[in-house]
N, C-alpha and C positions, 0 to 999 in steps of 0.2 A: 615878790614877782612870780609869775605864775611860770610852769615849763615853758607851755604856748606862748607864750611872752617872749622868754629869753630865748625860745627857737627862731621868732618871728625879727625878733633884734639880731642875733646872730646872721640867720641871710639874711640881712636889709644891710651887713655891713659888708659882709665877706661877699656875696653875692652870688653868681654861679660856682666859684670856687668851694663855697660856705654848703651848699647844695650837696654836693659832689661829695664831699666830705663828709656830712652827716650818714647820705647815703647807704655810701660805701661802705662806711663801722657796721651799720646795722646789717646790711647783706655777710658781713662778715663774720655776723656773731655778736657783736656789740650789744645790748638793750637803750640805744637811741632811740630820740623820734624821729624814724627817717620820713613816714610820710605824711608827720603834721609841718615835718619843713617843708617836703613838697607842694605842701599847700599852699601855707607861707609864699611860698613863691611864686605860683601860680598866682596869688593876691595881687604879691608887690607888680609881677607882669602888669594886672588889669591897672595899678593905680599907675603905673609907664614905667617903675625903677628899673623892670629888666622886660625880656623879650620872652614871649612865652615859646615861639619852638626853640630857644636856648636851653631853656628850662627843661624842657621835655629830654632834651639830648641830654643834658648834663645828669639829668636823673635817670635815663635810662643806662647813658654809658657808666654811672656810679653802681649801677644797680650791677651789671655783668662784672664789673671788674671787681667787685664785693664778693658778688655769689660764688664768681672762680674761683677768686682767695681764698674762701670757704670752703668751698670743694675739695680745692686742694687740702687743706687744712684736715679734712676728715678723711680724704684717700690718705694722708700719712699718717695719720695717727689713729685711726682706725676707732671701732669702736667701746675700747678697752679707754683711750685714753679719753675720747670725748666722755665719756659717764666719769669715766675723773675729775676732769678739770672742768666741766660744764655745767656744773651749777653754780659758778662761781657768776655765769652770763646767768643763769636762769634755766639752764638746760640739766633739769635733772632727767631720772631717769623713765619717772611717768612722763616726763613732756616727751622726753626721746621717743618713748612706747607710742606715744599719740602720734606722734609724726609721722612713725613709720611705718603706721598701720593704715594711715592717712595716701600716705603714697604707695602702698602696697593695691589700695585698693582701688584709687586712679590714673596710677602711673606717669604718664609723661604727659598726661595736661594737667594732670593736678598739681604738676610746677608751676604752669599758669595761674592754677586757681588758687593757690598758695599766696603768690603775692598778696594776695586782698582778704588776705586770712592773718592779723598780727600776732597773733602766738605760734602760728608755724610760717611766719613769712622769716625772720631771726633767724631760725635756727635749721631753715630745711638745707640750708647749702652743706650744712657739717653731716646733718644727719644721711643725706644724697651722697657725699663723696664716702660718708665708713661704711655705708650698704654695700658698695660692690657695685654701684650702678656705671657703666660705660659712660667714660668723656663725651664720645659721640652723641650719645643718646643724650645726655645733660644737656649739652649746648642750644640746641636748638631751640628748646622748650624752654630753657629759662632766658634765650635772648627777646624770645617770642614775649615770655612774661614781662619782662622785664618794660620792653618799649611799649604795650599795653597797660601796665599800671604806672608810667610815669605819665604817656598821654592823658590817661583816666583822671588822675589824681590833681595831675595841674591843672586840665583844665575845670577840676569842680571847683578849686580854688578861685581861677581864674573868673567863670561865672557867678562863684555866690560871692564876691568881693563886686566884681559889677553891677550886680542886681545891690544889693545892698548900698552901693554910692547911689545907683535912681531912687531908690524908696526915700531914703533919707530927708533928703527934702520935701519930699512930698510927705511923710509922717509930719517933719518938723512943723509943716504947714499949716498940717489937719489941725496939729495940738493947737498953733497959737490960735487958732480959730473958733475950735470946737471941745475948748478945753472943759468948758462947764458941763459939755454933753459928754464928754471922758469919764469928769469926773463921777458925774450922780449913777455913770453906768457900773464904772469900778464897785462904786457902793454898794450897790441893786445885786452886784456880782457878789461881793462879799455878803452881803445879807444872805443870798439866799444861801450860799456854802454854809453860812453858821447855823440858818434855820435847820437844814439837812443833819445837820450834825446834832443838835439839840433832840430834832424829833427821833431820829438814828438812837440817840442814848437814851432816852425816854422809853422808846421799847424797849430796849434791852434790860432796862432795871424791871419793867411792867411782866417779862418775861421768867425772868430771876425771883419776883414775889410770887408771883405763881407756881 
């Protein structure tokens, strides 16, 4: 069973709770999927299991109470101890370097734009709390980020799981109908990729005797 599988089984059973959960580990530090669950969810919303501005809250309020924990986490222990124990998440010391050169050089919206950045969305709460950065100054920007990429996220979810229940049928339909004009087209398709590729190495060897 594939990750996306067992994340998508996961919230379809725990549900908002399930959500909240994944989230939260990953804002923490964790190397979860936090936002192929939010997708997940955003899905299960469009087929009715859950509601999507629940969804939205729950991952956004997972998201803050994650990144604080983080935060904190790196304001006490500082940057000695994060390049310690931090590759054990995945945070060595070039991710560290990347992070922080990252946010040196956007500063407090590049908390925003962090979120939707997955190798520095993990790990920027630790890396933000052992810089020296102000409480004040954190909060805003990553509450800001926070209720922006759960919106974002669920509702892609939410649409390509929609879009995708209307196609369906209507693909199904085309097939049973038009399957013999499927097929001779696949063919036509495959033909001419092998032709391409035949005359592609044809030169190449014609090239080579030369």
């Amino acid at each position: 069973m594939s990750a996306g599988s067992q994340v998508t089984q996961f919230v379809s059973y725990y549900g908002y709770a399930g959500i909240a959960v994944i989230i939260a580990l990953e804002n923490l530090g964790v190397p979860v999927p936090g936002e192929t669950a939010l997708l997940a969810a955003g899905a299960a919303a469009a087929a009715g299991d859950l509601a999507l501005p629940w969804v939205i809250a729950a991952g956004a309020l997972a998201a803050i109470i994650g990144d604080n924990a983080g935060f904190a986490v790196g304001r006490w222990g500082g940057r000695r101890a994060i390049l310690r124990f931090g590759p054990r998440i995945g945070l060595d010391e070039t991710t560290y370097e990347r992070a922080s050169a990252f946010f040196a050089k956007w500063g407090g919206p590049g908390i925003v734009i962090a979120r939707f950045l997955a190798f520095i969305r993990v790990v920027a709460a630790l890396v933000l709390g052992s810089s020296g950065m102000p409480w004040r100054r954190f909060i805003p920007w990553q509450v800001a980020g926070a209720v922006i990429w759960s919106t974002v996220i669920a509702s892609l979810g939410y649409a390509g799981f929609a879009s995708l229940s209307m196609l369906l049928p209507r693909i199904e339909r085309n097939l049973s109908v038009w399957w013999p004009v499927w097929a001779l087209a696949v063919a036509g398709a495959a033909f001419g990729v092998w032709a391409l590729i035949a005359r592609r190495s044809r030169r190449r060897d014609t090239e080579r005797a030369t």
